[in-house]
N, C-alpha and C positions, 0 to 999 in steps of 0.2 A: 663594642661589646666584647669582653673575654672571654673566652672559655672559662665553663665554668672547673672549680676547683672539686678533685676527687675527694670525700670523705672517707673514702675506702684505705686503710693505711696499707693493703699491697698494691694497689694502683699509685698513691703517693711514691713509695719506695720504686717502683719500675718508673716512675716520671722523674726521680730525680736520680736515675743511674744514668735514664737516658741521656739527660742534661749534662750528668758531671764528666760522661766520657764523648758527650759532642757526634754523638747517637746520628741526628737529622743530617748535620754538618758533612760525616761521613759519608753518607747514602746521598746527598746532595751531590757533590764534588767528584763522586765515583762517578752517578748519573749523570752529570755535564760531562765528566773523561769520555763515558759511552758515545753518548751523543758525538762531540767530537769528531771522537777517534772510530766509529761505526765500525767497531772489528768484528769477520766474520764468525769468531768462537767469542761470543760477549760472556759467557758462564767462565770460561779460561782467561780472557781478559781480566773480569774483578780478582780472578783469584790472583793474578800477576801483580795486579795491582796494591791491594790485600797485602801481599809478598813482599814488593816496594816500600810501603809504606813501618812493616817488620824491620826489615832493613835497616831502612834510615835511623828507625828508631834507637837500634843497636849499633850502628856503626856512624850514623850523623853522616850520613854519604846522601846522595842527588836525592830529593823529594819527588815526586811524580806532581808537575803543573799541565795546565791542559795547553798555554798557549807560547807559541814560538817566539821567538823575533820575527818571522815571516807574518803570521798570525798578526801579531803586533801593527806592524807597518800596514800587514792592512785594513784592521781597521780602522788606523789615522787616515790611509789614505780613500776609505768610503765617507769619512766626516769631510773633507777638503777636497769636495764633491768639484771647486772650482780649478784646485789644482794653484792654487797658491803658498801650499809649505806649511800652515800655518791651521790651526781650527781654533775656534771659540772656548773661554772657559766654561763655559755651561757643555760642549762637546764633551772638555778634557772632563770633566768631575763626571759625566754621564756614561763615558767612555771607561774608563777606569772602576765605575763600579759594574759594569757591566764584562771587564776582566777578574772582579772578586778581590779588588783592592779597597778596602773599607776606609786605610787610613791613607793619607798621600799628601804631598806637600800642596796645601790651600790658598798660597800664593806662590807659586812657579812664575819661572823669569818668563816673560812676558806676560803678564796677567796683568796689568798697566795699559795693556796696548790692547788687550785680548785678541792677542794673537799667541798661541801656543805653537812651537814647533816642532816638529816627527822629532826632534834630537831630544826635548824636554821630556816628551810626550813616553821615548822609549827607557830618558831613565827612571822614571815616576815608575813605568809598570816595569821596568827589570830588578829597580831597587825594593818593589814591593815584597814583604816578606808574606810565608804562610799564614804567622797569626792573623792577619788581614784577613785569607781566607780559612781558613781551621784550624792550624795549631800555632806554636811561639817556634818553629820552624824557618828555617835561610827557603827562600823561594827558587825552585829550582825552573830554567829555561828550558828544561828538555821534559818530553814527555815519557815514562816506561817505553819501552820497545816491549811488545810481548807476540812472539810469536807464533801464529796461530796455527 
């Protein structure tokens, strides 16, 4: 069942500003940084972030991502719970959307064997870009520093 549609044409017009400037996407992506990143000034934080994202926009420099390389390896390494190198595709596509990568190569080398390996598995989510998660943006591995 949908939500139902506003007949109100200012409720229409604030529904699709929200939409055209990716409104949810924003407050989403900030909210998982928080999370995260648990900084003791979170009000200073967004605006760092906020700040970051200014930034980028004007100078196409580092984007604010939430996960590391360290990040990365370990969540491949809680999937490969046996410690054989290697996780399931049903892992890798669960794993990777659960990093904020929408689109990703849908057959990666080992996907014949389903066996995926940490080495596939880091360039899938380092080559992911932001559009994947909220804008047509390069995906950045570092997260803001914001100093509290």
């Amino acid at each position: 069942m949908s939500a139902p549609t506003s007949t109100n044409p200012k409720s229409q017009l604030a529904e699709s500003y929200v939409q055209k400037h990716r409104i949810p996407e924003l407050f989403e992506n900030m909210t998982a940084a928080l999370i995260h990143t648990q900084p003791e000034n979170a009000k200073k934080f967004m605006i760092k972030y906020l700040e970051n994202l200014k930034v980028y926009r004007e100078d196409k420099g580092d984007y604010p991502a939430m996960f590391t390389d360290a990040n990365i390896t370990s969540v491949f390494g809680m999937l490969d719970v046996t410690n054989n190198g290697y996780i399931s595709m049903e892992q890798y596509r669960s794993a990777l959307k659960t990093l904020g990568v929408k689109k990703y190569t849908p057959r990666p080398e080992g996907c014949e064997k389903d066996q995926i390996s940490l080495a596939t598995f880091m360039t899938e989510a380092e080559d992911a870009t932001l559009s994947n998660i909220m804008s047509s943006h390069p995906f950045s591995r570092t997260f803001p520093e914001c100093d509290e």
